[in-house]
C-alpha positions in Angstrom: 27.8 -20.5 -12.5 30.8 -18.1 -12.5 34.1 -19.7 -11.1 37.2 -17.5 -10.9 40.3 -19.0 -11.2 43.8 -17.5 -9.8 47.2 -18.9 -10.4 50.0 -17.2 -11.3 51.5 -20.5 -13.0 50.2 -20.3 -16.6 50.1 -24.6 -16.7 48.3 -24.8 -13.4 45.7 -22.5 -14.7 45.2 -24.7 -17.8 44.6 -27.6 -15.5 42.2 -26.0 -12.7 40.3 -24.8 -16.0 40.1 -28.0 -17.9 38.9 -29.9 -14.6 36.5 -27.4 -14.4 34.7 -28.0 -17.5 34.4 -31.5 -16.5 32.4 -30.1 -13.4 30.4 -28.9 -16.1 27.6 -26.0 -16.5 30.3 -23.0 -15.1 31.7 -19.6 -17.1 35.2 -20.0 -15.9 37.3 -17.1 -15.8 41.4 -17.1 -15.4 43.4 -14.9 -14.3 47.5 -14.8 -13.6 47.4 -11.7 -12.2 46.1 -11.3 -8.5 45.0 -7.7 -8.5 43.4 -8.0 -12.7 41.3 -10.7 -10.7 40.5 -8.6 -7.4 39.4 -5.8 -10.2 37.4 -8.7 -12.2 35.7 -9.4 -8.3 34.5 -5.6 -8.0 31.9 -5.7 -10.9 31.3 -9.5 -11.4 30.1 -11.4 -8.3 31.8 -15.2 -8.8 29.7 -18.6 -7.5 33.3 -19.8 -7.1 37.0 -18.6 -5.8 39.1 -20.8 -6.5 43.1 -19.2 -5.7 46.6 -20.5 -5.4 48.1 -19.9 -2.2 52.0 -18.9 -3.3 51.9 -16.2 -6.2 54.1 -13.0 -5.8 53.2 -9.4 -5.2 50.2 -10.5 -3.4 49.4 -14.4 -2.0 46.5 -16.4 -1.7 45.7 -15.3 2.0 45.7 -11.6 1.2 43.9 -12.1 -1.9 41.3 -13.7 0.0 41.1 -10.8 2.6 40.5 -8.4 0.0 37.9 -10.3 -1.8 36.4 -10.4 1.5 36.5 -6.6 2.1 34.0 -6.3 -1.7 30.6 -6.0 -0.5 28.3 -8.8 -0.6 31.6 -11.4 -1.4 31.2 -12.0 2.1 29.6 -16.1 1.7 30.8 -16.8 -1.5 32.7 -20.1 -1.4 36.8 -19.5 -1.6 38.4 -22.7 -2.6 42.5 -22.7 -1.6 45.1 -24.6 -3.4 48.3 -25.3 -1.4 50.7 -27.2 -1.3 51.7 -26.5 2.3 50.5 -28.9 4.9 51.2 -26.3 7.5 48.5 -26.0 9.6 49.5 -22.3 10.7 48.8 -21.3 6.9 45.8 -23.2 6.8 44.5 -21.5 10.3 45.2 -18.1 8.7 43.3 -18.9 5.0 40.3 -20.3 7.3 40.7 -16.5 9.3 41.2 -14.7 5.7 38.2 -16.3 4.8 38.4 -19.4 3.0 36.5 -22.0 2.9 38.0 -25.7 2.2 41.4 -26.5 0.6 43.1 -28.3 -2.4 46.3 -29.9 -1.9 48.8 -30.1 -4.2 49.3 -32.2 -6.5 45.6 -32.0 -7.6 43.2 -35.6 -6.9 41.0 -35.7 -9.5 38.4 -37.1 -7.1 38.7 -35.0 -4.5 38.7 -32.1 -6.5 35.5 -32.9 -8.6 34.2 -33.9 -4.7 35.2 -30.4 -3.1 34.1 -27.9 -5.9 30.7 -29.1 -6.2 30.1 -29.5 -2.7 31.4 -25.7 -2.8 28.7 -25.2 -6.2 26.0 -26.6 -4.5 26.1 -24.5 -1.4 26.2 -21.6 -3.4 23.0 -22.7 -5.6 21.4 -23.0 -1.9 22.4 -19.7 -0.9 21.2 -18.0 -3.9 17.9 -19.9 -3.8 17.4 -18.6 0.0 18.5 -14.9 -1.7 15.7 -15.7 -4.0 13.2 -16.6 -1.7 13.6 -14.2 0.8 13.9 -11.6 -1.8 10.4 -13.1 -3.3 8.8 -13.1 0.4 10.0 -9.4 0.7 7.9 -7.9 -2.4 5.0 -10.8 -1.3 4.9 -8.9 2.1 5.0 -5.2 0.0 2.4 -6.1 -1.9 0.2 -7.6 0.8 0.6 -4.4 2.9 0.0 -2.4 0.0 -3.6 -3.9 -0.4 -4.4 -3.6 3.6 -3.8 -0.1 3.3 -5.5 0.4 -0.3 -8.4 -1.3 1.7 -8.3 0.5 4.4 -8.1 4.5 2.7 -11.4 2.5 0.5 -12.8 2.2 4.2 -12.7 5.7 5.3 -13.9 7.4 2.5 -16.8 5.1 2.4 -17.3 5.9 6.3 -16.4 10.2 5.2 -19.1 9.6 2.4 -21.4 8.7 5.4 -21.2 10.9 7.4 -21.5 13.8 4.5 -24.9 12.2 4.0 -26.1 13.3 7.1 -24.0 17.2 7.6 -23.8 18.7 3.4 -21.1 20.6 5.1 -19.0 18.0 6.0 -17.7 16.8 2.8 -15.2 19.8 1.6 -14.1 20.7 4.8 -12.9 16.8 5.9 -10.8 17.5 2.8 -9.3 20.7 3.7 -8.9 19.5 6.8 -6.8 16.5 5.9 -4.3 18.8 3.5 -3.9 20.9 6.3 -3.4 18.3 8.3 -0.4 16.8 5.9 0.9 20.5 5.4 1.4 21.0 9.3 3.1 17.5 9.5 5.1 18.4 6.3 6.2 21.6 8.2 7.2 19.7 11.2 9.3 17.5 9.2 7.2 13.9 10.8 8.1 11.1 9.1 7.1 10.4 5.6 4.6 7.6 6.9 3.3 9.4 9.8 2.2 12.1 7.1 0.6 9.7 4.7 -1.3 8.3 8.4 -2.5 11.8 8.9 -3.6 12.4 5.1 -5.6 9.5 5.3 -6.9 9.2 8.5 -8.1 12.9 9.1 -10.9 12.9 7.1 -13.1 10.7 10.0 -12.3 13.6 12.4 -16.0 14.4 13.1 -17.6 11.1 11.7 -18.9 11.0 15.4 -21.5 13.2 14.3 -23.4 10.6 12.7 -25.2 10.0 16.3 -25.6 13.5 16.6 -30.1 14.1 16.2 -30.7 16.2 13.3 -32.3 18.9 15.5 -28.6 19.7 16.7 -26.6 18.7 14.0 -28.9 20.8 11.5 -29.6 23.2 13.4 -29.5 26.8 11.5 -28.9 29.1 14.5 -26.5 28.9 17.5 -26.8 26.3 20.0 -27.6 26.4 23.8 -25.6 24.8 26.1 -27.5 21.6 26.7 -27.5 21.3 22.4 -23.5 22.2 22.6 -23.0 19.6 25.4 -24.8 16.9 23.0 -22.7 18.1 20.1 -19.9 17.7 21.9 -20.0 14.1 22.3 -19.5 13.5 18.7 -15.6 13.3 19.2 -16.2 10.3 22.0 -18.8 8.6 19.7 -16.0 9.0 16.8 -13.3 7.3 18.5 -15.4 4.8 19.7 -16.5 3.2 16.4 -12.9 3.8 15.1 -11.0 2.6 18.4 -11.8 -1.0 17.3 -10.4 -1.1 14.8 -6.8 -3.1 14.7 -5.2 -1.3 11.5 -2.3 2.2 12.3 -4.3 3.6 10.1 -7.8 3.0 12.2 -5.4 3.6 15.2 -4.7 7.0 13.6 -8.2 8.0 13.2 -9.8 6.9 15.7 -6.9 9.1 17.9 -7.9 12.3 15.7 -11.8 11.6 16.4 -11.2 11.4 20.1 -8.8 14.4 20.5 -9.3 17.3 17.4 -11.3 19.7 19.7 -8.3 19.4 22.9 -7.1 22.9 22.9 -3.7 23.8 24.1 -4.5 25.8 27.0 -6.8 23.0 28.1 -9.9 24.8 27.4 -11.1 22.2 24.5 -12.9 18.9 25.1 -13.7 16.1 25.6 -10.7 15.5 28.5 -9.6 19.1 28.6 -5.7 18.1 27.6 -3.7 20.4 27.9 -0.3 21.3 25.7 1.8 18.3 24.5 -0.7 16.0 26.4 -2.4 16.1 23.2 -1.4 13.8 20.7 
């Protein structure tokens, strides 16, 4: 572990250093001047502060504010050695930042008691960094499949429902690139577009319990064929509606509403405007 060591009394550095190599299994690094270690701080992130509270130019306390102030320093453990029992200097180290103190002169026992008591919360706080860094890409991963699962979903249901219209199969394509372009174009968020690419080809995957006679019909349809047709956007959105998944959400949403027109004219609920989704 990295302990950082700041004293501006060459002899009291030698000591704090040696003691620390007793602690054993650390990288210590010493410093005399408070701002050469403040710089040290800015690239290297220390297990261990350990700083003298007297030193010129700039004292413990303030040292310990700025260390503070370098993102992610903020629950490293600050170890202050004074040898000022006043408990107005102590209050303002604990309010700077620091964590526990030294007193002056050093106790062997104490010391070796209060540095790795200051070691081994840092080893638990970087384990819990650790973990919750590990749970973070386990969670990534995990919705990475879902979703890989569930775009495997809808183009077996798009393949199924091309089966029964040849037509259907280019145009649920075209139809989900227009789709993303649109939502590109009104600047939607970058996961509400991938929703749309994906979920857009089930638009008319109702029309699987359309009857052939209608569905394949060459000519024009009559109004009681059109009315029969027309259900396909109902009979979409109910097969997709149970479906738990955004992404099921999403298409089953598009089944139920891609014929609304904006002057109300479309079906199946006649929406009309920004009442359609």
């Amino acid at each position: 572990m990295d302990v950082v060591i700041v004293d501006d009394v060459d002899i009291n550095v030698v000591l704090l250093n040696r003691l620390m190599d007793q602690v054993g299994g650390c990288r210590v690094h010493c410093f005399l001047q408070p701002m050469e270690a403040l710089a040290f701080c800015q690239t290297t992130v220390p297990d261990l502060l350990l700083v003298d509270y007297l030193m010129p130019v700039l004292d413990g306390i303030s040292l310990v504010r700025r260390f503070r102030a370098i993102p992610g320093r903020e629950d490293i453990p600050v170890l202050m050695v004074t040898a000022s029992d006043e408990r107005a200097v102590r209050v303002q180290a604990l309010e700077a930042g620091a964590n526990d103190f030294l007193s002056k002169p050093l106790d062997r026992t104490e010391f070796f008691a209060r540095t790795r008591n200051m070691l081994a919360l840092r080893r638990s706080q970087t384990r819990l960094a650790d973990r919750a860094q590990w749970l973070q890409e386990e969670v990534a991963k995990a919705t990475a499949e879902l979703r890989l699962r569930d775009r495997e979903t809808i183009a077996c249901i798009s393949r199924i429902a091309e089966y029964r219209d040849p037509e259907t199969g280019l145009h649920t394509q075209r139809m989900a690139h227009y789709s993303l372009l649109i939502a590109q174009h009104l600047g939607l968020p970058a996961e509400t577009q991938q929703l749309l690419f994906d979920a857009a080809p089930l638009h008319d995957v109702g029309k699987v319990g359309i009857p052939d006679s209608i569905l394949l019909k060459p000519g024009k349809l009559d109004p009681a064929e059109f009315e029969i047709m027309k259900t396909h956007s109902s009979i979409g959105h109910q097969a997709l509606v149970v479906g738990h998944s955004q992404l099921m959400q999403m298409a089953s949403t598009i089944a139920i509403s891609h014929h609304e027109k904006f002057d109300g004219s479309g079906y199946p609920g006649g929406l009309v405007g920004d009442m359609i989704p």
